[in-house]
Each structure stands twice: as structure tokens, then as C-alpha cells.
C-alpha distance (Angstrom), angle and dihedral (degrees) to the residues before:
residue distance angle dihedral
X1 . . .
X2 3.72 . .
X3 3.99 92.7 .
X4 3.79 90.5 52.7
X5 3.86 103.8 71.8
X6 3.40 105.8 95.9
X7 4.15 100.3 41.4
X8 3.93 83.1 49.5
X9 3.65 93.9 51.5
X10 3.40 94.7 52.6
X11 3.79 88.8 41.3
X12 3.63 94.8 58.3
X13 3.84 95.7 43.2
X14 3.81 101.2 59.1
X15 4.57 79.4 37.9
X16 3.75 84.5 59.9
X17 4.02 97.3 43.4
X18 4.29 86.0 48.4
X19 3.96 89.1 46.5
X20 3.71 87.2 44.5
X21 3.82 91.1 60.4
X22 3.37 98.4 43.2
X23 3.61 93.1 53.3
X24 4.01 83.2 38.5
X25 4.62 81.4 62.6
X26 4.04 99.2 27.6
X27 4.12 98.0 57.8
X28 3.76 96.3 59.6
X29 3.84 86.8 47.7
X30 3.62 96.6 44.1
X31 4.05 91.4 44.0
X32 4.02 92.4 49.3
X33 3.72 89.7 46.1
X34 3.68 95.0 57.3
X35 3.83 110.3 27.9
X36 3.69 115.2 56.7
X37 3.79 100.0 -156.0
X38 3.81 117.5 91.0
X39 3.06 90.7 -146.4
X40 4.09 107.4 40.5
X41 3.80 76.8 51.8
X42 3.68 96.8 62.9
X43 3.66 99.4 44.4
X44 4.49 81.3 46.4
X45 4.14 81.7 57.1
X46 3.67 96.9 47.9
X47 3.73 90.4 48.9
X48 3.77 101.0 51.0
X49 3.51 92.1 42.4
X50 3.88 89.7 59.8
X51 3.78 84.3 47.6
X52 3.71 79.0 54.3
X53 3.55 90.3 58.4
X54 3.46 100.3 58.3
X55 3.88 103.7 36.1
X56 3.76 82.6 62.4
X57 3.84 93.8 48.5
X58 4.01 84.7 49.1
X59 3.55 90.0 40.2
X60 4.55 86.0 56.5
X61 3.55 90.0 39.4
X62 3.73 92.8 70.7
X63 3.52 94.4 37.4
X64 3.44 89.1 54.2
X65 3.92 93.6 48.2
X66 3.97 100.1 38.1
X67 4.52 80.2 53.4
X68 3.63 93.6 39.8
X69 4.00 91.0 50.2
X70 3.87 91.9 40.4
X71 3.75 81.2 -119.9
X72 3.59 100.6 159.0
X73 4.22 93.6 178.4
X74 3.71 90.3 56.7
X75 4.03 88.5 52.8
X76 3.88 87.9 51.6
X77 3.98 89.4 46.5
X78 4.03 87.0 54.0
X79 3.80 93.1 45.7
X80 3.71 95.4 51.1
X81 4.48 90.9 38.8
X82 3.63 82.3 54.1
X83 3.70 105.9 40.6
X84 3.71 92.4 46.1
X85 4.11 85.4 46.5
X86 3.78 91.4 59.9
X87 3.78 96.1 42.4
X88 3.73 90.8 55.6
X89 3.73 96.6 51.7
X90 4.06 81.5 44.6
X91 3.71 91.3 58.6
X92 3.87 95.2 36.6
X93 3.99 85.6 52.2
X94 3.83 91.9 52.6
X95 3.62 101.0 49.3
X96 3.57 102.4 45.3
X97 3.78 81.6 45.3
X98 4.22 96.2 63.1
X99 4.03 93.1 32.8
């Protein structure tokens, strides 16, 4: 695991910039879906994508330390946060899309 740091650094910075963008697309989708004001629904948008903003600063913070530390577990445990992160908003975006 010790040979791996840099590849999964880079690995889970361009997986944080991808689930970034999806959750950039899915929020206004989710928030229209569920909140039947217009305008409750922007102001729901805004909000979760400055939550956005800081789950991907959190999300670099711990890459940052697990590659800084030569931690090569913490690296794994922000691949697999972030992979499962942008499969749920995947699956969230394709049901409310069909119902």
C-alpha cells in the first residue's frame, strides 16, 4: 500500500471533481422533485450546493492528510467515501428520474 499514494491521490481528486458535478446536476433535481414551491426550491438548491462546497473541501482535506502522512488506508477510506457518494446520488438521480 505504501507505493500507492500518489496514483490514489490523484485518483481521488479528479473522483471528487466528477462527484462534485454530479451533485452540482442531482440537487436541483432532487430539490424540485420534493418541494413544490419554485421558489422554496431555489433557496433548497442554493443551500445544498453550499453543502456541496464544503463536503468537497472535507472530502480534499483527507486526501490531502492521508497523502501528506503517506497514509495509504486513509486514501482507500476516501476512495471508497467518495465512490459510494457518487453512486448514491447516481441511483437517487435515476429513480426520481423514471417516477
Amino acid at each position: 500500500m505504501t507505493e500507492y499514494p500518489l496514483p490514489l491521490f490523484i485518483l481521488n481528486l479528479i473522483l471528487t471533481l466528477v462527484d462534485a458535478a454530479i451533485g452540482y446536476h442531482v440537487a436541483p433535481m432532487i430539490m424540485r422533485r420534493f418541494t413544490p414551491d419554485p421558489e422554496t426550491a431555489e433557496l433548497s438548491v442554493r443551500g445544498m450546493r453550499t453543502m456541496l462546497g464544503g463536503v468537497v473541501a472535507l472530502y480534499m482535506f483527507f486526501n490531502c492528510l492521508g497523502y501528506f502522512r503517506q497514509n495509504g488506508v486513509m486514501l482507500m477510506v476516501v476512495t471508497a467515501v467518495v465512490v459510494v457518494d457518487m453512486v448514491a446520488q447516481l441511483v437517487v438521480r435515476r429513480k426520481i428520474g423514471k417516477g
